[in-house]
C-alpha positions in Angstrom: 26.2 -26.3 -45.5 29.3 -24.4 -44.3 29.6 -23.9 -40.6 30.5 -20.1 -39.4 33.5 -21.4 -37.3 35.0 -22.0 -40.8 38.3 -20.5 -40.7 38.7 -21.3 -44.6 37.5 -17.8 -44.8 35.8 -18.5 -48.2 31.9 -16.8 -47.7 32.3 -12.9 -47.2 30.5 -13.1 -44.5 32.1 -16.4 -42.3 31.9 -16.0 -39.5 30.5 -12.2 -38.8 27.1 -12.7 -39.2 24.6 -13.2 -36.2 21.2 -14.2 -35.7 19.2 -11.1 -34.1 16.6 -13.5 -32.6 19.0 -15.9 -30.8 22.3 -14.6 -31.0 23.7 -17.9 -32.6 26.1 -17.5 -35.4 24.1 -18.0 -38.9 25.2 -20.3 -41.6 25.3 -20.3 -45.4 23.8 -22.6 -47.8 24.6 -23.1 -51.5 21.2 -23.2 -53.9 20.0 -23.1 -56.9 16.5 -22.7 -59.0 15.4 -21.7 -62.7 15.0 -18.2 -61.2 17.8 -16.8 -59.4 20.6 -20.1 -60.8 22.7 -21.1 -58.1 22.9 -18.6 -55.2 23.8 -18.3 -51.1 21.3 -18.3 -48.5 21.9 -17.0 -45.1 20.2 -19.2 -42.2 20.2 -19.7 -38.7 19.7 -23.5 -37.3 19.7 -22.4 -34.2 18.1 -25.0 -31.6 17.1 -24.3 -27.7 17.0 -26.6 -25.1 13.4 -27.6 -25.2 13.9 -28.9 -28.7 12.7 -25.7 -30.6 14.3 -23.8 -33.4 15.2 -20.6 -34.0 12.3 -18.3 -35.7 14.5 -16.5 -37.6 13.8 -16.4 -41.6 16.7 -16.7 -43.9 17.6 -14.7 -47.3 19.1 -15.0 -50.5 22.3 -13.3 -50.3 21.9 -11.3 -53.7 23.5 -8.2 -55.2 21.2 -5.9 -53.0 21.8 -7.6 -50.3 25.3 -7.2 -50.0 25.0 -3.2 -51.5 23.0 -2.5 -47.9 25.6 -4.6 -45.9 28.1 -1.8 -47.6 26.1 0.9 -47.5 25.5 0.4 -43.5 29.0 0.2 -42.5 30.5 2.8 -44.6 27.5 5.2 -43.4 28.0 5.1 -40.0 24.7 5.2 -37.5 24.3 8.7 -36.0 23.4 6.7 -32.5 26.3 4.5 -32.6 28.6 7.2 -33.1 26.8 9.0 -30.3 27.7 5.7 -28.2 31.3 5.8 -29.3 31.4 9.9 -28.5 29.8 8.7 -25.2 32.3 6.0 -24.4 34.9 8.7 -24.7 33.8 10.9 -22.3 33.7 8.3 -19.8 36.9 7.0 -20.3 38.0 10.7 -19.5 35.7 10.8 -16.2 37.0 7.8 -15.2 41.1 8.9 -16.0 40.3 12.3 -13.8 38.0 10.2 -10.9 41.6 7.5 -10.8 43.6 10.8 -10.8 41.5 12.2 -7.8 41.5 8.9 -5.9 45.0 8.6 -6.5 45.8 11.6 -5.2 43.6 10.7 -1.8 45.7 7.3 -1.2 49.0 9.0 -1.3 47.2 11.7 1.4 46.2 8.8 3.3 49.4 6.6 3.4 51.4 9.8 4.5 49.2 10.2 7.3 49.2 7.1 8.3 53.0 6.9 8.2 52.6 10.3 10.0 50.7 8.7 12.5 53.3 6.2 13.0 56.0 8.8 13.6 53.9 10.7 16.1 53.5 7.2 18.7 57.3 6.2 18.1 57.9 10.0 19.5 55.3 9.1 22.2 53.0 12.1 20.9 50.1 10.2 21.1 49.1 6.9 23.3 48.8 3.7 22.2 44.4 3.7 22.4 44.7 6.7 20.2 47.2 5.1 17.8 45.5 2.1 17.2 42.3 3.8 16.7 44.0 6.1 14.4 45.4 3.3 12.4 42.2 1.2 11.7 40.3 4.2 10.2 43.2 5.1 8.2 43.8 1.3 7.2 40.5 1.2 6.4 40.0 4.4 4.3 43.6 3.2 2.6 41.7 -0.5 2.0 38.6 1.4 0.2 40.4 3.6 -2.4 42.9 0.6 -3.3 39.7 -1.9 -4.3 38.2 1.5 -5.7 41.1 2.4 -7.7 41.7 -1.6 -8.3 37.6 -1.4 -10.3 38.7 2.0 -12.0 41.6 0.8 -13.7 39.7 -2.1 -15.0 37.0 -0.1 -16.4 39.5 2.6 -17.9 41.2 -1.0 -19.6 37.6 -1.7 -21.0 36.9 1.7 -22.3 40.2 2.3 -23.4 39.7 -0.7 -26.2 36.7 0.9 -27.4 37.2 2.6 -30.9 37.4 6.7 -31.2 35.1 8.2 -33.7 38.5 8.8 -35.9 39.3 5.2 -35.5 36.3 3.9 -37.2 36.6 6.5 -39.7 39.8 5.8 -40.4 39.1 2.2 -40.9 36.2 2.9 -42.9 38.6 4.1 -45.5 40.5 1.2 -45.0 37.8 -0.7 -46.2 37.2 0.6 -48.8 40.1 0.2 -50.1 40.5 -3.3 -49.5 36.9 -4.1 -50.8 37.6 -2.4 -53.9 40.4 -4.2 -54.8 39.1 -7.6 -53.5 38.4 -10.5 -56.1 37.9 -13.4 -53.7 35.5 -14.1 -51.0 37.9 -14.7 -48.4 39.8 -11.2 -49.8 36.2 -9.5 -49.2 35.8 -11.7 -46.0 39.9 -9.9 -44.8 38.2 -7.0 -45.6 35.2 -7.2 -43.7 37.3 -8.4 -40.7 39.1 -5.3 -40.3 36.8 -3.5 -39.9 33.6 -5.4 -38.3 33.3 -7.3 -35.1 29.5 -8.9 -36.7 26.7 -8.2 -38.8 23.8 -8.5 -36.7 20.3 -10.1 -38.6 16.8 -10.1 -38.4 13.9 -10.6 -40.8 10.5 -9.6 -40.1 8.4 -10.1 -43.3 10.2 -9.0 -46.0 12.0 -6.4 -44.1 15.7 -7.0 -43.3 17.1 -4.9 -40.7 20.7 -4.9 -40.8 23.1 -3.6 -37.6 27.0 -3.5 -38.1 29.3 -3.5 -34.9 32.5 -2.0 -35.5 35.6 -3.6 -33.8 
């Protein structure tokens, strides 16, 4: 049993494959029968609180097998690459909304130091000034702790891949798988590429879902 925090690196698939059921981490097993000779099995041992195991059904990580994790991840999902298009565009909302609000803070602080200028020249009483202030300090306050959220968001979004990015590493992978000899070349390979390789079995149907770092 090899555990998927393994950083020997030497199963393709260390450490990038998850359970769908659970969300635990699945790990490999070495087996072999008259049938298929010795071969890998992917499992998740997953156990909850209450005592119970994960449902989730393993599989006998075989030539096919690894042909659809390929296939998957160098054919893109039409859906996740309308969540990666999507992504974009909010990260170039979000860059013009931090422009606008921008904008509005400088407006405010030159008012308020406006404001300032106009009591020191005795323009405007002290009731007034004060007043003045607190709505301005106030409006200044808001757009900082807006701005403050923005920018983290725009950080967020901003490490989110382009759709030329994963493109771009696709070829990369390809590459690299084709001339890969060793697991843990193939397992490089993968990493470059993939954040996880998400599983579930439901009968004899495995559904399969790449991530893409």
């Amino acid at each position: 049993m090899l555990n998927p925090n393994s950083r020997r690196n030497i199963f393709p698939l260390s450490g990038l494959l998850y359970c769908e059921k659970c969300g635990s981490r699945m790990r490999f097993r070495v087996g072999e029968n008259k049938k298929q000779g010795q071969h890998w099995s992917a499992l998740c041992y997953h156990q909850y609180k209450d005592g119970s195991k994960c449902e989730q059904r393993g599989k006998v990580m075989d030539v096919d097998f690894f042909n659809t994790i390929y296939d998957r991840i160098i054919h893109v999902d039409p859906n996740i690459l309308r969540e990666i298009e999507l992504h974009g565009s909010r990260y170039n909302d979000t860059q013009v909304i931090i422009e606008v609000k921008a904008q509005e803070l400088k407006k405010q602080k030159r008012a308020l130091d406006k404001l300032h200028e106009s009591y020191e020249e005795d323009m405007i009483t002290k009731q007034v000034f004060l007043e003045r202030k607190a709505i301005r300090s106030r409006q200044i306050q808001k757009l900082e702790e807006e701005l403050k959220d923005l920018r983290k968001v725009v950080v967020d979004e901003g490490n989110y891949p382009t759709v030329e990015q994963i493109y771009e590493r696709i070829g990369e992978f390809r590459e690299l798988w084709d001339l890969a000899v060793s697991s843990e070349e193939k397992n490089k390979a993968l990493k470059k590429l993939v954040e996880r390789v998400v599983y579930n079995r439901e009968g004899n149907r495995v559904e399969l879902t790449v991530c893409y770092r």
